[in-house]
C-alpha positions as CSV (number, residue, x, y, z in Angstrom):
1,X,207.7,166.2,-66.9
2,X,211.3,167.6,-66.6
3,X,212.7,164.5,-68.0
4,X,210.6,164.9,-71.4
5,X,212.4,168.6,-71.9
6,X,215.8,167.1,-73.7
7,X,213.8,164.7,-76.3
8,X,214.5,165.9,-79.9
9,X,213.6,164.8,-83.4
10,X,217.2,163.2,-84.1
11,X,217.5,159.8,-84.5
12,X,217.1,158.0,-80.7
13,X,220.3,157.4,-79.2
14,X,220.2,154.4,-77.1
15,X,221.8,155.3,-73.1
16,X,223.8,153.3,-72.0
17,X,223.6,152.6,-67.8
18,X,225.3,155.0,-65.5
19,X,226.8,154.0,-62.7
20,X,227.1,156.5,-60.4
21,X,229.2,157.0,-57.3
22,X,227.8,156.2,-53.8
23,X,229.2,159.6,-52.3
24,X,231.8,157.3,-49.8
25,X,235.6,158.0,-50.2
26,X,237.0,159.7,-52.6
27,X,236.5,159.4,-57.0
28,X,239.2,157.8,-58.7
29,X,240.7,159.5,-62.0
30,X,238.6,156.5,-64.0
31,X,235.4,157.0,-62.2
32,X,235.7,161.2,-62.6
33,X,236.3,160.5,-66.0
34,X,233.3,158.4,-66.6
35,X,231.2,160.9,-64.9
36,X,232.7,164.4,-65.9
37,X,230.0,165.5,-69.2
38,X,231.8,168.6,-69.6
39,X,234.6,166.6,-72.2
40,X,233.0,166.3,-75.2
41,X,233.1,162.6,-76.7
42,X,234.6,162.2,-79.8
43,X,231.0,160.9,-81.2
44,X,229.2,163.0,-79.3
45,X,226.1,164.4,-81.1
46,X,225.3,167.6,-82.3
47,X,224.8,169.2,-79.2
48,X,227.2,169.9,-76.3
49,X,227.0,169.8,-72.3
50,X,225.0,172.9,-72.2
51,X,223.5,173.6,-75.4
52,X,219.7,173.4,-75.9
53,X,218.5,171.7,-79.2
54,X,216.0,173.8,-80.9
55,X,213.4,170.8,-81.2
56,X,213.6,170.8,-76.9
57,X,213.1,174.5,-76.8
58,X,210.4,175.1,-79.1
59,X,208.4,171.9,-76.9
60,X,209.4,173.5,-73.9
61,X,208.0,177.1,-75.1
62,X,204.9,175.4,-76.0
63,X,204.7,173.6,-72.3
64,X,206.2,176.7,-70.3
65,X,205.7,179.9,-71.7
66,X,202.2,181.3,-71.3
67,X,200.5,183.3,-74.1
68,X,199.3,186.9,-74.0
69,X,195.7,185.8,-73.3
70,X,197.0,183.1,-70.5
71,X,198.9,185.9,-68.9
72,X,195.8,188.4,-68.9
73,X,193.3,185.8,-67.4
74,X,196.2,185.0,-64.9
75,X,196.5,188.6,-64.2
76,X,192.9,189.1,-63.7
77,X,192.5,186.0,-61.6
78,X,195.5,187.3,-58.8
79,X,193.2,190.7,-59.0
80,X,189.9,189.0,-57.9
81,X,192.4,187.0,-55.3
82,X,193.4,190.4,-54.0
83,X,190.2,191.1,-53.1
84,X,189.1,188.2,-51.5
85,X,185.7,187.6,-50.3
86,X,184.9,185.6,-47.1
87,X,181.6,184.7,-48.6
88,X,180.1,181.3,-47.1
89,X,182.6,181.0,-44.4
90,X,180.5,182.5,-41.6
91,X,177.4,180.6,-43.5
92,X,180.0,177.3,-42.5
93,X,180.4,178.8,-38.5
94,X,176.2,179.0,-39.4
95,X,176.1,175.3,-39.8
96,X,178.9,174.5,-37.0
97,X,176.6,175.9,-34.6
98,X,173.2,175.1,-35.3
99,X,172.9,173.1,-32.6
100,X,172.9,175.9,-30.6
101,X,170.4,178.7,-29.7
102,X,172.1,181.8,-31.2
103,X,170.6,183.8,-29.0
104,X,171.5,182.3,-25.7
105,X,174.2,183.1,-23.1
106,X,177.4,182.1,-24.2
107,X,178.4,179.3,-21.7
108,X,181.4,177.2,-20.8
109,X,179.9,174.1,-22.3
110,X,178.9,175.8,-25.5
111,X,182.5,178.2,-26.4
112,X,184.1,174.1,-25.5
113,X,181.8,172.7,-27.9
114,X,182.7,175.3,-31.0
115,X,186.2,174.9,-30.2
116,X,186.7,171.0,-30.2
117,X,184.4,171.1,-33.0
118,X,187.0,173.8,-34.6
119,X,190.1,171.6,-33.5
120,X,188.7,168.8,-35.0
121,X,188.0,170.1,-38.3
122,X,191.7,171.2,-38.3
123,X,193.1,168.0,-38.0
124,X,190.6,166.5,-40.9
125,X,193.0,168.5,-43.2
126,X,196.1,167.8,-41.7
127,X,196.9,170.0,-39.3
128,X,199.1,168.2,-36.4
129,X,197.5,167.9,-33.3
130,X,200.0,170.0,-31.6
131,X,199.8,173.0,-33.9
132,X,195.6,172.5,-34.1
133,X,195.7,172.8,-30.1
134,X,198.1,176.0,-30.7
135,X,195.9,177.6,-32.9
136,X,192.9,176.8,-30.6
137,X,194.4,178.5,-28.2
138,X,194.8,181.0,-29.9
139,X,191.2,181.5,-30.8
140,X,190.4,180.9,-27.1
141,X,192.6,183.7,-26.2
142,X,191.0,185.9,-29.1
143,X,187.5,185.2,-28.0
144,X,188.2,186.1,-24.5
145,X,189.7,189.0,-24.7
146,X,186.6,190.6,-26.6
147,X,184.2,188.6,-24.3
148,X,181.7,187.6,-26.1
149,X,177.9,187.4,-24.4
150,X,176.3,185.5,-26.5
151,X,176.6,182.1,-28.8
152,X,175.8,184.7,-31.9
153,X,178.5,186.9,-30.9
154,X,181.3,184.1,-30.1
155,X,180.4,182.9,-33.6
156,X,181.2,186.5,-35.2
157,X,184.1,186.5,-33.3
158,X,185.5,182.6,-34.0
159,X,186.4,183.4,-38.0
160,X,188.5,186.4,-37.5
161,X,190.4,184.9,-34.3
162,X,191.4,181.9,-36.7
163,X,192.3,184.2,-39.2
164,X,194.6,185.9,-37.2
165,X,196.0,182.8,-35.6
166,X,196.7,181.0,-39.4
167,X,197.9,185.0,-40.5
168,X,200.9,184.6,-37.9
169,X,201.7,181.0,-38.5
170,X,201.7,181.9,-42.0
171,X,203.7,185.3,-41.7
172,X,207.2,185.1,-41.3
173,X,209.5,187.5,-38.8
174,X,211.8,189.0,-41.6
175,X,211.1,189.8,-45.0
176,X,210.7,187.2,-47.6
177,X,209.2,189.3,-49.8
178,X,211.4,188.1,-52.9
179,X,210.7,190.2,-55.7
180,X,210.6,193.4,-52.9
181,X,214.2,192.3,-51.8
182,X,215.3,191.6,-54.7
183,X,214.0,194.9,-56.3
184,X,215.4,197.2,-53.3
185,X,219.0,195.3,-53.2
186,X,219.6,196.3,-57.3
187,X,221.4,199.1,-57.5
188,X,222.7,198.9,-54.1
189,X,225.8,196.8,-54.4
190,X,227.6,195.7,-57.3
191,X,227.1,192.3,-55.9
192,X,224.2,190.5,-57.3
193,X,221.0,189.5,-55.3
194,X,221.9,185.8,-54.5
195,X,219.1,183.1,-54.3
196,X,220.1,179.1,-53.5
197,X,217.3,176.7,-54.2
198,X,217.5,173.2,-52.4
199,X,214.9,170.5,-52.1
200,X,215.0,166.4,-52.3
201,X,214.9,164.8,-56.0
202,X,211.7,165.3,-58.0
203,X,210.0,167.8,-56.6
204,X,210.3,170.6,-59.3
205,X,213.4,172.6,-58.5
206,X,214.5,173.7,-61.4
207,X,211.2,174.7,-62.4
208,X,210.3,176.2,-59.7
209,X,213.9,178.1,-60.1
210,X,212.8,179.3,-63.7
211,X,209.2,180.2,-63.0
212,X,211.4,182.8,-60.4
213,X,213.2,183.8,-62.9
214,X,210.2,184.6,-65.3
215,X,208.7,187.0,-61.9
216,X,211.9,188.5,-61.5
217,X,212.3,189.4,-65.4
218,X,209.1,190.5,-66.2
219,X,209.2,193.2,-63.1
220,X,212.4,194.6,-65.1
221,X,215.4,192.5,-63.1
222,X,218.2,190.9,-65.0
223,X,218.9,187.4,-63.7
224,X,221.1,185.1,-64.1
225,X,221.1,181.0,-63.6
226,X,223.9,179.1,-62.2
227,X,223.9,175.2,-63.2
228,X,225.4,173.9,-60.0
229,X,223.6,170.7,-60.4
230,X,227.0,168.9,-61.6
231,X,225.8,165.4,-60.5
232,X,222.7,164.3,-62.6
233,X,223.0,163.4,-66.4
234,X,221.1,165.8,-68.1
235,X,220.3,168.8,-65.3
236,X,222.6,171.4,-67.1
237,X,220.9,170.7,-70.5
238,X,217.4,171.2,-68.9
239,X,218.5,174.4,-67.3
240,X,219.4,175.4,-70.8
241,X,216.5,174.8,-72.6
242,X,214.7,176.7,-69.6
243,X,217.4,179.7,-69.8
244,X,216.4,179.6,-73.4
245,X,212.8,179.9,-73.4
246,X,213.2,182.7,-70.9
247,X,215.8,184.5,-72.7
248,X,218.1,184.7,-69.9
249,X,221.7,184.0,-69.3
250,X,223.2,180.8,-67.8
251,X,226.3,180.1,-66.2
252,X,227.4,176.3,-66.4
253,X,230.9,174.2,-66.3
254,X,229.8,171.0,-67.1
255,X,229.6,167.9,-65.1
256,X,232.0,166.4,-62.0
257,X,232.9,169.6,-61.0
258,X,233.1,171.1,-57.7
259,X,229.4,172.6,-56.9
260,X,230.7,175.4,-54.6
261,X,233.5,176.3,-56.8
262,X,230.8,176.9,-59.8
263,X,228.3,179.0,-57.7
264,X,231.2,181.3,-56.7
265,X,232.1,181.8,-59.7
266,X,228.5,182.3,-61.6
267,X,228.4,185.3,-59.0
268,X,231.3,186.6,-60.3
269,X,230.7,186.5,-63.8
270,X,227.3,187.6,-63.0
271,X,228.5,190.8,-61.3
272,X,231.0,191.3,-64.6
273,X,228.5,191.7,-66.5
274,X,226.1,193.6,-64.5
275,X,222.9,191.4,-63.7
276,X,220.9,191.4,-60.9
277,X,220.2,188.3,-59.4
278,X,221.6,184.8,-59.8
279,X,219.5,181.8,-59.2
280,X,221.7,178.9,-58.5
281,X,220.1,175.5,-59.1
282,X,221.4,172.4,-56.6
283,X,221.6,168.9,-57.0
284,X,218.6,167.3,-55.4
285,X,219.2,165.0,-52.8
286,X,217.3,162.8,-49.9
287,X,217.8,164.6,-46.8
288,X,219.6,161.3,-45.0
289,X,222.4,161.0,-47.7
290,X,225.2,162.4,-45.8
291,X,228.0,163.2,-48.1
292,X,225.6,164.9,-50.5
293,X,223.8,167.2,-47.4
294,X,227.6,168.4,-46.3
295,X,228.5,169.5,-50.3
296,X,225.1,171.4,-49.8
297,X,226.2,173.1,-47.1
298,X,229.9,174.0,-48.7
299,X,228.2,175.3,-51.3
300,X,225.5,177.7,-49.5
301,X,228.7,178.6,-46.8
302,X,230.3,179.8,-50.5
303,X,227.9,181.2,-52.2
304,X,226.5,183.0,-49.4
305,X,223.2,183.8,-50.7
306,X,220.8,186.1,-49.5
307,X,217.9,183.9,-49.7
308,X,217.9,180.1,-49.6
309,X,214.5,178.5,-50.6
310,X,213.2,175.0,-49.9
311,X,211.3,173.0,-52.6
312,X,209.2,170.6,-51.4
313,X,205.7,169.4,-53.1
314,X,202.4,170.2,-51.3
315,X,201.3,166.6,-51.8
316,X,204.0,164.9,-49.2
317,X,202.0,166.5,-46.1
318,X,203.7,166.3,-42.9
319,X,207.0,164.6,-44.2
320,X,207.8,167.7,-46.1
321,X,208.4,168.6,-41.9
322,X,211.0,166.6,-41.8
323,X,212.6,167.0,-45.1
324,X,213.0,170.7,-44.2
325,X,214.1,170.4,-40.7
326,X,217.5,167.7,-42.0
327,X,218.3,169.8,-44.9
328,X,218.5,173.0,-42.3
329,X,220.5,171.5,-39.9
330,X,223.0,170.1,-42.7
331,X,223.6,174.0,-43.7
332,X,223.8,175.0,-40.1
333,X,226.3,172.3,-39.5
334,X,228.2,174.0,-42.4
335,X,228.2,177.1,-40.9
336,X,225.3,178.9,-42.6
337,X,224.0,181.0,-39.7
338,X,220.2,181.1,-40.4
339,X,217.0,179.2,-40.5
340,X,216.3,178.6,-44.2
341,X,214.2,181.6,-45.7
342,X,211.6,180.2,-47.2
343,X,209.8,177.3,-48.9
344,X,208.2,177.0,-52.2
345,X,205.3,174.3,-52.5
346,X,204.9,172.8,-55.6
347,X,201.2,170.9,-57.0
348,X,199.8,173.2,-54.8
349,X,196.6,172.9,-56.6
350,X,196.1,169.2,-56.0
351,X,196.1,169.8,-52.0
352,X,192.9,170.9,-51.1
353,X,191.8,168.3,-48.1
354,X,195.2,168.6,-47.2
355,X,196.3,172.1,-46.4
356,X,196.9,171.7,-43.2
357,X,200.4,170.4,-43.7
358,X,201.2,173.8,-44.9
359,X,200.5,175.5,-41.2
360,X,202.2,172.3,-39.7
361,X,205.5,172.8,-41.6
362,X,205.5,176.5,-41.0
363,X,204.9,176.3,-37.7
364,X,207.0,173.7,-37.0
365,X,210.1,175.3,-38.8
366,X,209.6,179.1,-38.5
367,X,209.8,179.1,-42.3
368,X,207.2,181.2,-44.4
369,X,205.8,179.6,-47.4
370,X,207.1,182.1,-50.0
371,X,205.3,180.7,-53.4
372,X,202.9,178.5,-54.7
373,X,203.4,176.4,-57.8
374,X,199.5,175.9,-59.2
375,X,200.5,174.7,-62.9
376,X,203.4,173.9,-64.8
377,X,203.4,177.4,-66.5
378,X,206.0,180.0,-66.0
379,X,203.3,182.3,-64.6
380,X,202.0,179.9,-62.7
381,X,203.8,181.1,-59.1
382,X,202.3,182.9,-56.6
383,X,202.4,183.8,-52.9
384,X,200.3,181.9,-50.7
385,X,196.9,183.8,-49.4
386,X,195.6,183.6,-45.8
387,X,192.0,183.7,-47.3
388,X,192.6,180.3,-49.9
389,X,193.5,178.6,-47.0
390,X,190.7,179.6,-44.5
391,X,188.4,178.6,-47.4
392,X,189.9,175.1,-47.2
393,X,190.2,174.4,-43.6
394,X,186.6,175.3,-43.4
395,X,185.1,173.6,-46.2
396,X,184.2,170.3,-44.1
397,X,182.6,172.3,-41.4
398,X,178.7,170.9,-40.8
């Protein structure tokens, strides 16, 4: 999808092959030559490192930005989401019991059956074994505290205790409430409100980064994108045509340059001319390739960013775990002090059977998950409700 943004209607240019450097030793002069976009070629064409053509932009607004009647169905949609309804979820606990006598005593035997039952379930939509038992536990703990008589009664109880057992997995212990921080640091220092966003290659980072930009804009903030994705062909032209369509400045130097040096000095400029956040877009990068992990790390030591946000997509299930867990310890390493803040899922839409990988990762890593991409849309970004995915760990229920 991100790929497609740079086509325009000028004759096809054919690419030649790239060879790109394996991140051992140092670059020669030669090989930082062939690599460094920011020098203009002689026969360049009509655009430089940078610039968005006006044929990119205009596909890109079409693909991106959403229309007035788009943003009022969206708006009405998070409404009815606000008010979520727990309708046919104790109509599933109905159907999970009906083996049993609702009216009888509440035995040993029949709270064991609910709860395997329960655990089981959880690990259909691929919740880890370990973090199902946790939150069984949980629910154990919930229902005997408020010691329940009767099989009715224990199946009352057995939706709110998961509830509140998903609810603190879920929640996180600081505040990652971005638009809320961001909002409340304005004003405050003439330092901007910093966010990093890191992630592995193809999993939607830089639009992930602008559909945060298009929040933080439309609540009346004034941000600013730093291209510090120096390494792939093409990354600073899509930020461009992304800055463009959301009418929002970006800071770039080109290609081959020094990642750290270029977020440092994005918050600068940003602070010169008085905006209010800078999003600073990374090179993505698999979480075992070494070199790459400890430029990540200079750079966030650097930047020093109030937030640092992990993209990963919804669809990789448990590996996103471990994707997470290397790219952490590479910034920690570094010298960054903290756990990252937060995770962004992307194609959170298509992951229905599979939620469970959600609580896994968050468990596992302490890390809330901060958004939700469900389209390709600007406004299509949301936070990630407790109810959505009670719904779907408790749609296989029998």
């Amino acid at each position: 999808m991100e790929k497609r943004l740079m086509k325009t209607a000028a004759t096809k240019i054919i690419k030649k092959k790239t060879v790109w450097h394996d991140g051992s030793g140092k670059l020669t002069r030669a090989q930082a030559a062939a690599l460094d976009r920011s020098v203009r070629p002689a026969d360049a064409s009509a655009h430089a490192v940078g610039e968005a053509s006006e044929a990119a932009v205009r596909e890109a607004k079409t693909q991106f930005l959403p229309t007035d009647e788009e943003r009022e169905q969206w708006e009405e949609e998070n409404r009815s989401d606000a008010t979520y309804t727990w309708k046919g979820l104790t109509e599933r606990f109905s159907s999970l019991l009906h083996r049993i006598t609702s009216g009888a005593p509440l035995t040993d035997v029949a709270l064991e059956g609910m709860l395997d039952k329960l655990r089981e379930n959880l690990e259909k939509k691929n919740v880890a074994s370990d973090v199902s038992r946790h939150i069984v536990l949980g629910v154990r703990q919930y229902l005997k505290e408020r010691r329940p008589r009767t099989v009715r009664h224990a199946q009352a109880l057995l939706r709110p205790g998961l509830e509140t057992g998903v609810t603190r997995i879920l929640a996180s212990r600081s505040d990652t409430d971005v638009l809320r921080r961001a909002l409340g640091h304005r004003g405050r220092s003439r330092r901007p409100f910093v966010i990093t966003v890191i992630g592995i290659n193809g999993v939607g980072k830089s639009t992930s980064l602008a559909k945060v930009a298009y929040l933080l804009k439309t609540h009346g903030l004034s941000p600013m994108v730093a291209a510090c994705d120096t390494f792939r062909s093409g990354a600073v032209e899509q930020l461009a045509v992304h800055a463009r369509c959301l009418d929002v400045s970006l800071f770039h130097r080109g290609y081959s340059k020094d990642p750290a040096g270029v977020a440092t000095a994005a918050i600068k400029n940003a602070e010169a001319e008085g905006h209010d956040v800078v999003l600073i877009d990374t090179a993505g990068r698999m979480q075992n390739n070494v070199p790459l992990m400890t430029a990540l790390g200079k750079l966030v030591v650097a930047a020093r960013p109030d937030m640092v946000l992990f993209v990963g997509e919804a669809l990789v299930g448990n590996d996103g775990l471990n994707q997470l867990k290397m790219f952490e310890a590479a910034l920690q390493r570094s010298g960054h002090g903290r756990k990252i803040d937060g995770i962004i899922l992307t194609k959170w839409d298509t992951v229905s059977e599979k939620v469970g990988a959600t609580l896994t990762m968050s468990h596992a890593s302490g890390s809330p998950v901060v958004f939700v991409g469900i389209g390709q849309k600007y406004h299509h970004l949301r936070s990630l409700k407790v109810g959505e995915v009670m719904d779907s760990l408790l749609t296989t229920i029998e």
